[in-house]
Backbone as a printed PyTorch tensor [residue, N CA C, xyz], in Angstrom:
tensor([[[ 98.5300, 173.7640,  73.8810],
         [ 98.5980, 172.7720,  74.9250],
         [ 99.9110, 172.9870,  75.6800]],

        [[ 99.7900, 173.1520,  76.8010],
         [100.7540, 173.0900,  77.8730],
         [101.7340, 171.9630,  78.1110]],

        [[103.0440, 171.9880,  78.1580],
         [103.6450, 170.8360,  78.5970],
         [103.6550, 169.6160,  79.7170]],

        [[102.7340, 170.5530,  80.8730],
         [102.1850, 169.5890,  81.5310],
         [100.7920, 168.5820,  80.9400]],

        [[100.0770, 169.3010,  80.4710],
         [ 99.1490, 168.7770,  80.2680],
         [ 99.5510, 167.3450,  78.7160]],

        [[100.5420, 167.6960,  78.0200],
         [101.0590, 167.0220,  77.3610],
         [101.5600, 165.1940,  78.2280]],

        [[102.2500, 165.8670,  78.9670],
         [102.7890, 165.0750,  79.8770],
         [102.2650, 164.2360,  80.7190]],

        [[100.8390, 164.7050,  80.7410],
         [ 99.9260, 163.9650,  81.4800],
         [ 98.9290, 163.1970,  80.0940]],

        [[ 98.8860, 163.5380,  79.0010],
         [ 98.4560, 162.7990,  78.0090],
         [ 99.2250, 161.6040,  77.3450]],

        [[100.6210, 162.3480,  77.2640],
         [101.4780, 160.6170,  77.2680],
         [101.4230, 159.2190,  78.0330]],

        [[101.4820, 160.4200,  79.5690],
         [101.4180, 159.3340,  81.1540],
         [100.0950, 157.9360,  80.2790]],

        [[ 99.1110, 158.9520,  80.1150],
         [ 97.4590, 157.8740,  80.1420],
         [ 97.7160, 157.0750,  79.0160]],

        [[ 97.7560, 157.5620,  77.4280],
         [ 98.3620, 156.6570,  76.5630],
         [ 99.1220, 155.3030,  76.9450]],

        [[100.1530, 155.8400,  77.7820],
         [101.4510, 155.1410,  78.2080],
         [100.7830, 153.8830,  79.1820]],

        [[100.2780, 154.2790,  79.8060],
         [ 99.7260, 153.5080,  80.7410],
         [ 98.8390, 152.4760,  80.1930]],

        [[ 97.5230, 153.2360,  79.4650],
         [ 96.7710, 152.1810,  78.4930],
         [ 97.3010, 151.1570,  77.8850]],

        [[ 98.4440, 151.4180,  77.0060],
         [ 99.3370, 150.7520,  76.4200],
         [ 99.9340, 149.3730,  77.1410]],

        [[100.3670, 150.2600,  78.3780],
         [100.9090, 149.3270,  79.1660],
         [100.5750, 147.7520,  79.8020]],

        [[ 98.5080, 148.5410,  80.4900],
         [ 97.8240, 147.7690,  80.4470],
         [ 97.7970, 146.7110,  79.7570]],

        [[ 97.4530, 146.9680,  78.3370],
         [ 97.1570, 146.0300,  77.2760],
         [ 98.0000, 145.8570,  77.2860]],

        [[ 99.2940, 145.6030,  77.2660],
         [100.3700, 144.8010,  76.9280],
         [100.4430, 143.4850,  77.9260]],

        [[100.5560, 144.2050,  79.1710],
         [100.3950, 143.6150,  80.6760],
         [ 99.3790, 142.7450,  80.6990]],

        [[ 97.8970, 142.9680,  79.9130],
         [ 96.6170, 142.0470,  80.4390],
         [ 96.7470, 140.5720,  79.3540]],

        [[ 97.7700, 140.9330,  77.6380],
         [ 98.1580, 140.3950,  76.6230],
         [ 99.0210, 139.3040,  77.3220]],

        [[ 99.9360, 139.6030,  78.5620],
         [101.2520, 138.6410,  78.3670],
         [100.5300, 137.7930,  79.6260]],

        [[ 99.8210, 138.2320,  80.9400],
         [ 99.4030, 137.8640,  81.5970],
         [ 98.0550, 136.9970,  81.0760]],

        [[ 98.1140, 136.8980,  80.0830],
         [ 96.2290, 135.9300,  79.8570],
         [ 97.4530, 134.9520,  78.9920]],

        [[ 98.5180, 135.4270,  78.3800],
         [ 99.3080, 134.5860,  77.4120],
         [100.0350, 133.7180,  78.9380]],

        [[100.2310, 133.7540,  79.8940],
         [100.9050, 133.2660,  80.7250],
         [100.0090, 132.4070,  81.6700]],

        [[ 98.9390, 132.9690,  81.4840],
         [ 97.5210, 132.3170,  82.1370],
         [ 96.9740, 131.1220,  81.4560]],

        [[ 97.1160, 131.0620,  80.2410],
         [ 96.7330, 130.1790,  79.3550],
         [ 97.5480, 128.8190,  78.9750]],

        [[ 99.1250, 129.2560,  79.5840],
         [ 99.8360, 128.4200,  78.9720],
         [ 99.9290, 127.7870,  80.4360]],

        [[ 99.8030, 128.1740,  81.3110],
         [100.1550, 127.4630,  82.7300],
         [ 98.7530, 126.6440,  82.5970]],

        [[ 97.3730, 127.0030,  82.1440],
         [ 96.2300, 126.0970,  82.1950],
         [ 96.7000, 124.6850,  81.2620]],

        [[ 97.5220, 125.2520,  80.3410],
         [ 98.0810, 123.8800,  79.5210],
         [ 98.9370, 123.5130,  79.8610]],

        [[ 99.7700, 123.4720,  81.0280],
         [100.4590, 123.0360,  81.1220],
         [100.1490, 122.1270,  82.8720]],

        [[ 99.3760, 122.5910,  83.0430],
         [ 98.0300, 122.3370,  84.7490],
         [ 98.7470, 120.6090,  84.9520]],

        [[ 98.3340, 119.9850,  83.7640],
         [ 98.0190, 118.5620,  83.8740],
         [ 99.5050, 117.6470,  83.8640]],

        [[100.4380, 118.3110,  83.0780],
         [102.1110, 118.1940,  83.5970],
         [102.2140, 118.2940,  84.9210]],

        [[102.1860, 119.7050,  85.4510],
         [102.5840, 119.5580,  86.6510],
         [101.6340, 119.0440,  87.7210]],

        [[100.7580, 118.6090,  87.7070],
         [ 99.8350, 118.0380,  88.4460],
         [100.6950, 116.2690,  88.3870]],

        [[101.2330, 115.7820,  87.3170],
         [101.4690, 114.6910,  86.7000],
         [103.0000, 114.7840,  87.3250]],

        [[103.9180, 116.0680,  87.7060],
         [104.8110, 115.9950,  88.3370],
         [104.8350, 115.7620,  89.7700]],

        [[103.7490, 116.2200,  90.6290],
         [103.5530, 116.2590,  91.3100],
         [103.4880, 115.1060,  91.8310]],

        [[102.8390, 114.3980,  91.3900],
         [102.3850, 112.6840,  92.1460],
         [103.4210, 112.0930,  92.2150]],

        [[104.1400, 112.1090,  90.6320],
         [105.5930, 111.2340,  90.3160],
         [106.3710, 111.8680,  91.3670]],

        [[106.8000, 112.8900,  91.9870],
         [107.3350, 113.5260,  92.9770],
         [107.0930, 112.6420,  94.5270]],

        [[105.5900, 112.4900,  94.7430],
         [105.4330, 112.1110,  95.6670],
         [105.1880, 110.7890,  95.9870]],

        [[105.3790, 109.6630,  95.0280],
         [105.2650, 108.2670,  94.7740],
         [106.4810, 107.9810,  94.9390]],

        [[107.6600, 108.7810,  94.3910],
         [108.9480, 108.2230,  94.2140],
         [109.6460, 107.9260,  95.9220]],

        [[108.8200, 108.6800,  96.9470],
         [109.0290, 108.4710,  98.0230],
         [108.4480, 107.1310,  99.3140]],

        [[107.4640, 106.0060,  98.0520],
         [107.1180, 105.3160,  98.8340],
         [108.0630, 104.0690,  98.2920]],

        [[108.1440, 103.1790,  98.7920],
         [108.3360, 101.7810,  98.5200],
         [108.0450, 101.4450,  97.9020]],

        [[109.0500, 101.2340,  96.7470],
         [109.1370, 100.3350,  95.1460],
         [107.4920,  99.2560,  95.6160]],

        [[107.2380,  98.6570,  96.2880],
         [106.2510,  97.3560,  96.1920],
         [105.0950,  98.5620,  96.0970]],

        [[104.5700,  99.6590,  96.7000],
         [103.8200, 100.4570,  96.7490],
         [103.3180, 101.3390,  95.4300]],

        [[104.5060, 101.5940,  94.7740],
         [104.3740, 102.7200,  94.1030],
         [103.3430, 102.7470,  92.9840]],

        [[103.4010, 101.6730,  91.8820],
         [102.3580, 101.6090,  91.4070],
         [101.2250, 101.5690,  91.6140]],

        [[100.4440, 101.0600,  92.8520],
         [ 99.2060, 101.2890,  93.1920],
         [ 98.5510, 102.5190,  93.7890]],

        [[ 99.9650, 103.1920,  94.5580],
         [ 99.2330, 103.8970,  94.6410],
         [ 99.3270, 105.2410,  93.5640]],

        [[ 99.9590, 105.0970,  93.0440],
         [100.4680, 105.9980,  91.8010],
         [ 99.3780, 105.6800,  90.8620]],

        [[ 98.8180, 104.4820,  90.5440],
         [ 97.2810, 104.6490,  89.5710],
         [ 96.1370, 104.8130,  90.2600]],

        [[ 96.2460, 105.2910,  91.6370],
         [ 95.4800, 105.4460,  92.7040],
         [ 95.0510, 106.9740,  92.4160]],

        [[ 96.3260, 107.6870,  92.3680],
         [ 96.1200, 109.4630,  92.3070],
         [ 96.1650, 110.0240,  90.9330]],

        [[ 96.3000, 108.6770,  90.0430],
         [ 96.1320, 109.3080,  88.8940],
         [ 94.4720, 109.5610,  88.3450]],

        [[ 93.8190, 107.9770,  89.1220],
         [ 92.5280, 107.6760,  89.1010],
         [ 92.2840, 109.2930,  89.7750]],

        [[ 92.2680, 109.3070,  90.3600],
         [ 91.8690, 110.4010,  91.3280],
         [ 91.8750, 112.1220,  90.6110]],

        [[ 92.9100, 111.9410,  89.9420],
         [ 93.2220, 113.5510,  88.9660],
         [ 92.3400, 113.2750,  87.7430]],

        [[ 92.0510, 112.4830,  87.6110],
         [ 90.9430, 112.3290,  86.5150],
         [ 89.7610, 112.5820,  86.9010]],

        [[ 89.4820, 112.7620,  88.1290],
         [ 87.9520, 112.7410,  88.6260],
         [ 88.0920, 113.7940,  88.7090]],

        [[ 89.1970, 115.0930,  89.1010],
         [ 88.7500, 116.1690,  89.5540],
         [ 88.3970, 117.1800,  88.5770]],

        [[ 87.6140, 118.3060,  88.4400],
         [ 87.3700, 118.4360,  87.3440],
         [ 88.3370, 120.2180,  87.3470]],

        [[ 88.5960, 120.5910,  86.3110],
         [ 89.4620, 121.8040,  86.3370],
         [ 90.7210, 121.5840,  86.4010]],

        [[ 91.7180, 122.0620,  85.5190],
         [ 93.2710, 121.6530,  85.5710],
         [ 93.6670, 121.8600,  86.9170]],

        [[ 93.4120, 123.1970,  87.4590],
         [ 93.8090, 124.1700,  88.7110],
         [ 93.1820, 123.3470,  89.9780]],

        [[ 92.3180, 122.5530,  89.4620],
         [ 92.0930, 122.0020,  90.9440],
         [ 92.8470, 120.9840,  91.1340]],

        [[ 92.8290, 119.9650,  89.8540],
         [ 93.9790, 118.9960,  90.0370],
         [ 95.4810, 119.1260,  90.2390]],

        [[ 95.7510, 120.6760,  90.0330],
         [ 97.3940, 120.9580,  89.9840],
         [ 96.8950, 120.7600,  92.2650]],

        [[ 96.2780, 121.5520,  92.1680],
         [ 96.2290, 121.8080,  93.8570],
         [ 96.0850, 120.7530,  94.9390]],

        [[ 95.1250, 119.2520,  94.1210],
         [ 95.1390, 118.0460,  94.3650],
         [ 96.5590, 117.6400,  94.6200]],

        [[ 97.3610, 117.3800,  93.9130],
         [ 98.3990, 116.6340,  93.3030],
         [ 99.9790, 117.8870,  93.9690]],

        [[ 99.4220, 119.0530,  94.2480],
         [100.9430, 119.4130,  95.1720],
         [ 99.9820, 119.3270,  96.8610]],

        [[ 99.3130, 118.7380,  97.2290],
         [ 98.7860, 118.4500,  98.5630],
         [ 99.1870, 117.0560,  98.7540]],

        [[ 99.1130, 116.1940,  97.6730],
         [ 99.5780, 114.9110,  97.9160],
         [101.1430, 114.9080,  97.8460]],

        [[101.6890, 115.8580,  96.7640],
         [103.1750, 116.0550,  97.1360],
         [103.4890, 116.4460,  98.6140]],

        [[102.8260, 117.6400,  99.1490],
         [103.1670, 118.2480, 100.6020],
         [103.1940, 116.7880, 100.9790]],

        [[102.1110, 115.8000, 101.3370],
         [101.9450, 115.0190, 102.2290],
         [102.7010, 113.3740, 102.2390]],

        [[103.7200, 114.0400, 101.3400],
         [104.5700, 112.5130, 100.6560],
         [105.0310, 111.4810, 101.8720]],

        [[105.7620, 112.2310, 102.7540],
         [106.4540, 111.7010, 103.6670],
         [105.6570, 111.2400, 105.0820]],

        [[104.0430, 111.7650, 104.6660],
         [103.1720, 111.0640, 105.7670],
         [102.8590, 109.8090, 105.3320]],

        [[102.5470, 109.9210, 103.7130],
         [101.9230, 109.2530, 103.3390],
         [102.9410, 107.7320, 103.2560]],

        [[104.1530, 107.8460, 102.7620],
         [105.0660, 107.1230, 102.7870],
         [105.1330, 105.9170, 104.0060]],

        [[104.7050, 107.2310, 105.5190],
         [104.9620, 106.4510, 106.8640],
         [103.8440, 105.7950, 107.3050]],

        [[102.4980, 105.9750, 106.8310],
         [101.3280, 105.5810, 106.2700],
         [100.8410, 103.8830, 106.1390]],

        [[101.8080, 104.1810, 104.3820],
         [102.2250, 102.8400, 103.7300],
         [102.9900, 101.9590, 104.1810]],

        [[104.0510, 102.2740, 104.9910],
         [105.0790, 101.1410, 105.9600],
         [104.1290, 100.8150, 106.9420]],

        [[103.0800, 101.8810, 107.5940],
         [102.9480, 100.8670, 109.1410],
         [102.0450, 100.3110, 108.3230]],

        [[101.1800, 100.2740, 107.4380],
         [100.4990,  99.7280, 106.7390],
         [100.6830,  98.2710, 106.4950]],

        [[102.2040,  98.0910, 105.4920],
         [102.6300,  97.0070, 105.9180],
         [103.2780,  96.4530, 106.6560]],

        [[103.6010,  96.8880, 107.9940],
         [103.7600,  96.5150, 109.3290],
         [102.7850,  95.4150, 109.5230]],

        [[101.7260,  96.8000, 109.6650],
         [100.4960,  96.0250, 110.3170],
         [ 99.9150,  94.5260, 109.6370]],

        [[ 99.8210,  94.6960, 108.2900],
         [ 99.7100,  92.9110, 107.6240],
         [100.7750,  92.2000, 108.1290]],

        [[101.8800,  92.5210, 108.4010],
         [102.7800,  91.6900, 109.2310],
         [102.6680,  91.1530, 110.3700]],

        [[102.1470,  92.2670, 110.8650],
         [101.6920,  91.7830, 112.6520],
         [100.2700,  91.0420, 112.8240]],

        [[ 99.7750,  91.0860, 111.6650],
         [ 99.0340,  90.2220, 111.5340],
         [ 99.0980,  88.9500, 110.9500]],

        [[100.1130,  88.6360, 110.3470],
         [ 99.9540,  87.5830, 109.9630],
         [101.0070,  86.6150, 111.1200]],

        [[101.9410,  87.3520, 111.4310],
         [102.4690,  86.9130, 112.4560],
         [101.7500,  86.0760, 113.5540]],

        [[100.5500,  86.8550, 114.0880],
         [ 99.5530,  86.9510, 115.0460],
         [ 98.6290,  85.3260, 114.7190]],

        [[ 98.2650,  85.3440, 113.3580],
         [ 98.0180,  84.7720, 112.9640],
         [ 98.7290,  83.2850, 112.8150]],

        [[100.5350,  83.1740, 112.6850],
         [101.0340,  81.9210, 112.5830],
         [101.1320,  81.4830, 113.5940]],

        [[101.2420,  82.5660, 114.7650],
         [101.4840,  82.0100, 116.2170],
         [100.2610,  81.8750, 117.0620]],

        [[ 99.1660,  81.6660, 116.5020],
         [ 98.0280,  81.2440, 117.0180],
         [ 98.0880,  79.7240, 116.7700]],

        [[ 98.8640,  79.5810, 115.0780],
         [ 98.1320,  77.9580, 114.8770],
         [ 99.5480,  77.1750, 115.3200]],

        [[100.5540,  77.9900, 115.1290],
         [101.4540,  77.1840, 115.9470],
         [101.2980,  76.8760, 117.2810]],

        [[100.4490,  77.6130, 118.0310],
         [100.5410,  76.9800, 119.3250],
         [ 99.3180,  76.3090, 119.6470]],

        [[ 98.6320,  76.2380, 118.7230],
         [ 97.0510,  75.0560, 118.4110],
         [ 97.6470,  73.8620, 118.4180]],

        [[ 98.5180,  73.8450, 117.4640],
         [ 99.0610,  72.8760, 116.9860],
         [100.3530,  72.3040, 118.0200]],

        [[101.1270,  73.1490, 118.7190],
         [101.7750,  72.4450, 120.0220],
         [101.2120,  72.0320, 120.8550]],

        [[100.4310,  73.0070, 121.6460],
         [ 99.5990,  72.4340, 122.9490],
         [ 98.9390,  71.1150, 121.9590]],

        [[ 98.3010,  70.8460, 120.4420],
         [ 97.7360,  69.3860, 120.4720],
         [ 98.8710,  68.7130, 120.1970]],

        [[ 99.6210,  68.4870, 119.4360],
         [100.9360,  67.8220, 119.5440],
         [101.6760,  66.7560, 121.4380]],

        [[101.5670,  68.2690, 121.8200],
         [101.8560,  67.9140, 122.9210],
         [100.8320,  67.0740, 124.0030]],

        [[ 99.8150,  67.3550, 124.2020],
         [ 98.5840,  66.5140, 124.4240],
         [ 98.4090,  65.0920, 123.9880]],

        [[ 99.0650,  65.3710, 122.6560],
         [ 98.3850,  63.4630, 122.0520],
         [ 99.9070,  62.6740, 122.1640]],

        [[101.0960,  63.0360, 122.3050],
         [102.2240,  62.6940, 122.9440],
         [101.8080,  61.7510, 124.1550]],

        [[101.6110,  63.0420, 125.1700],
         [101.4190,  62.6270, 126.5980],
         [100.4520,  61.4360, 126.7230]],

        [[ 99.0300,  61.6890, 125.8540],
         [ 98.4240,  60.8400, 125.9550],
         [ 98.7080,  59.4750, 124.8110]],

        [[ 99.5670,  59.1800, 124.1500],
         [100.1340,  58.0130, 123.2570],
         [101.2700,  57.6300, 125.0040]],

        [[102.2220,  58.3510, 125.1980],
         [103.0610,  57.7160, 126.3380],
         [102.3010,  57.2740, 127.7880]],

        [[101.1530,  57.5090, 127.6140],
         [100.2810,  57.0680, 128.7610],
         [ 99.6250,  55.6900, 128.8640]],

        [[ 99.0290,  55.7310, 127.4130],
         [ 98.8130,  54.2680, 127.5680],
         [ 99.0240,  52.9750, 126.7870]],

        [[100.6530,  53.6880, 126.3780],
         [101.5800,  52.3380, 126.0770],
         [102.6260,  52.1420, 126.2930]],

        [[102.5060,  52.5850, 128.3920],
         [104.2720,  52.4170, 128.9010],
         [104.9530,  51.0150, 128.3340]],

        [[106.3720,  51.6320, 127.8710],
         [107.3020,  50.7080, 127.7330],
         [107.5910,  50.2790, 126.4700]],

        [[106.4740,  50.3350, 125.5160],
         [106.9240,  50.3420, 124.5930],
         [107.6090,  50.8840, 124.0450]],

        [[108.6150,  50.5510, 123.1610],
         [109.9700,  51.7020, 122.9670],
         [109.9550,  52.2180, 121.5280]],

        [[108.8860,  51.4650, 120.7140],
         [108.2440,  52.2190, 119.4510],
         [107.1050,  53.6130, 119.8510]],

        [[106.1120,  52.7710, 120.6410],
         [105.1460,  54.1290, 120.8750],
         [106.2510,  55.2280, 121.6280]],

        [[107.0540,  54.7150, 122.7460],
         [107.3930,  55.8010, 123.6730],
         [108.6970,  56.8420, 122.4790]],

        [[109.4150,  56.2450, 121.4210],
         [109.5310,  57.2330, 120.5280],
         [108.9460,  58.3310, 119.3270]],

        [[107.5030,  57.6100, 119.2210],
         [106.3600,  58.5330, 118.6030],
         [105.9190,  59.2560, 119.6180]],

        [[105.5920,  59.3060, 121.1480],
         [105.6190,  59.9050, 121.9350],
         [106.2590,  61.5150, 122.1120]],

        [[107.8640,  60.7510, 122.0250],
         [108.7690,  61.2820, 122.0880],
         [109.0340,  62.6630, 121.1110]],

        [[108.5760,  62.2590, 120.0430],
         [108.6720,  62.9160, 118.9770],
         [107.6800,  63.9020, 118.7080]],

        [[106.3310,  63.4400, 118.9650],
         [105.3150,  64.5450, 118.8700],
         [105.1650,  64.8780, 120.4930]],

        [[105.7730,  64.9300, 121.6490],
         [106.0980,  65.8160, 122.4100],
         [107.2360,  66.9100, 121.8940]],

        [[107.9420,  66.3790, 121.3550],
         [109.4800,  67.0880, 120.6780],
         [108.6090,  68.3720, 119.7660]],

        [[108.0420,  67.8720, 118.9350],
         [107.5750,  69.0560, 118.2370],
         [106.4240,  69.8510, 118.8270]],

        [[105.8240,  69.6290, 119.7150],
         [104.6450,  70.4690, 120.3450],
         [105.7100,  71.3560, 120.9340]],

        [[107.0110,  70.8890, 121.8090],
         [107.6370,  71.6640, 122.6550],
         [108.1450,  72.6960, 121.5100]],

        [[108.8900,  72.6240, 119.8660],
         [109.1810,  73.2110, 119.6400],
         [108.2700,  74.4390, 118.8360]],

        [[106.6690,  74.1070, 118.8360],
         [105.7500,  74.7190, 118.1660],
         [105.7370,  76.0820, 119.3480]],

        [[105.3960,  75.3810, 120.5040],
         [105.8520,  76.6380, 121.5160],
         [106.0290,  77.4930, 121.1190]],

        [[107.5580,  76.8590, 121.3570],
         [109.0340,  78.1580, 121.5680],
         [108.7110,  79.0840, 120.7310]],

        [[108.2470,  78.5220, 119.2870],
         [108.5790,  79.2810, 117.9210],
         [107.2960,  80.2840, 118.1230]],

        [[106.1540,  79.6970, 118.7320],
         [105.2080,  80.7200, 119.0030],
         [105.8930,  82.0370, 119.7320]],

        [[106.5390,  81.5740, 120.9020],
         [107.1850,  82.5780, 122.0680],
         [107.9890,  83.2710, 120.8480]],

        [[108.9680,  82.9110, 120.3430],
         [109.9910,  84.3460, 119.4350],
         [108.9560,  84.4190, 118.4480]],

        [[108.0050,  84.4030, 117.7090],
         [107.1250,  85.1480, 117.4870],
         [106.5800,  86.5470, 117.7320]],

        [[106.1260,  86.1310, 118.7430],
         [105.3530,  87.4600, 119.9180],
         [106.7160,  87.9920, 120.4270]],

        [[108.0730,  87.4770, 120.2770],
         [108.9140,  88.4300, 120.8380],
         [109.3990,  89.4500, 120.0390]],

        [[109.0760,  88.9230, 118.8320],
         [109.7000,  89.3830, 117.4440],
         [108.9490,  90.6910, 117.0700]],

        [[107.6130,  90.5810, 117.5110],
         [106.2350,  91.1950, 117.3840],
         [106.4800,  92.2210, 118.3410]],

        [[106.7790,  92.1780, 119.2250],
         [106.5540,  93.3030, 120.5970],
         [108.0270,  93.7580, 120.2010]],

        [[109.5100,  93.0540, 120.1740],
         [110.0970,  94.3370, 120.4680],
         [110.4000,  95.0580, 118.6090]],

        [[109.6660,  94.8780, 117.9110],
         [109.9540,  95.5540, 116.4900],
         [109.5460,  97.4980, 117.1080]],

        [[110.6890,  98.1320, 117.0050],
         [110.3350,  99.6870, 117.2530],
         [108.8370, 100.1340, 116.0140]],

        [[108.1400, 101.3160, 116.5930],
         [107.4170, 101.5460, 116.0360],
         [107.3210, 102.9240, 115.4830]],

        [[106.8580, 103.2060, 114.7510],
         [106.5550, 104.8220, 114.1530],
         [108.2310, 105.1110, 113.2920]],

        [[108.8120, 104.4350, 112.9380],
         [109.9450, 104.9900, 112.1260],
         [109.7580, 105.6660, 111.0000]]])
């Protein structure tokens, strides 16, 4: 046998060897990242929860956990769970206008009945000082539920002012 041809019988050995060593550490590295899938899938969320608002976090944090339980395959849930990481800081801005928006609604909501409740205030005033001029008992119940219709108003008006100039998209 020739020294090349030697040399080319080591090479293939060598290589085989290599293989199997290579296909050994790579299925050993394959296997342990499948066990380990559901950690970092589990890092992932905690990663991306820690970025919403303490009042938020738990719900929606048993939200995506619910959710990694449904998916089926470690590898899909690792891929679930760093997409919800990518999307932390949407999701975050999401959850604020979120509760913005119950704000501006409920807002919407107080300054509707506050001003139900002024314009009638103010109405049954006018009409108590209407038809018992002079009296100086009625004309201070008058007085008084005109007083508060006027201030049901106002409070309606900084309401809606409060409402319109709050900046948006922060």
């Amino acid at each position: 046998m020739d020294s090349l041809t030697l040399l080319a019988l080591v090479l293939f050995v060598a290589s085989i060897i290599g293989t199997v060593i290579a296909n050994v550490v790579l299925n050993l590295a394959a296997s342990e990242l499948y066990d380990w899938a559901p950690r970092i899938a589990e890092w992932f969320v905690e990663r991306a929860v820690v970025r919403l608002q303490p009042e938020h976090r738990a719900r929606y944090g048993e939200q995506f956990r619910a959710d990694l339980a449904e998916i089926p395959g470690h590898l899909g849930q690792v891929w679930y769970a760093f997409r919800i990481y990518l999307g932390r800081n949407k999701l975050a801005r999401e959850a604020e206008e979120s509760v913005e928006q119950e704000v501006d609604d409920a807002i919407l909501r107080n300054a509707g009945i506050w001003a139900l409740t002024g314009w009638g205030l103010w109405a049954v005033g006018n009409w108590v000082a209407a038809f018992a001029p002079g009296n100086r008992t009625v004309d201070l119940i008058a007085s008084f539920i005109l007083y508060n219709g006027v201030l049901s108003l106002v409070y309606v008006l900084y309401l809606r002012t409060k409402l319109y100039k709050r900046p948006k998209g922060k």
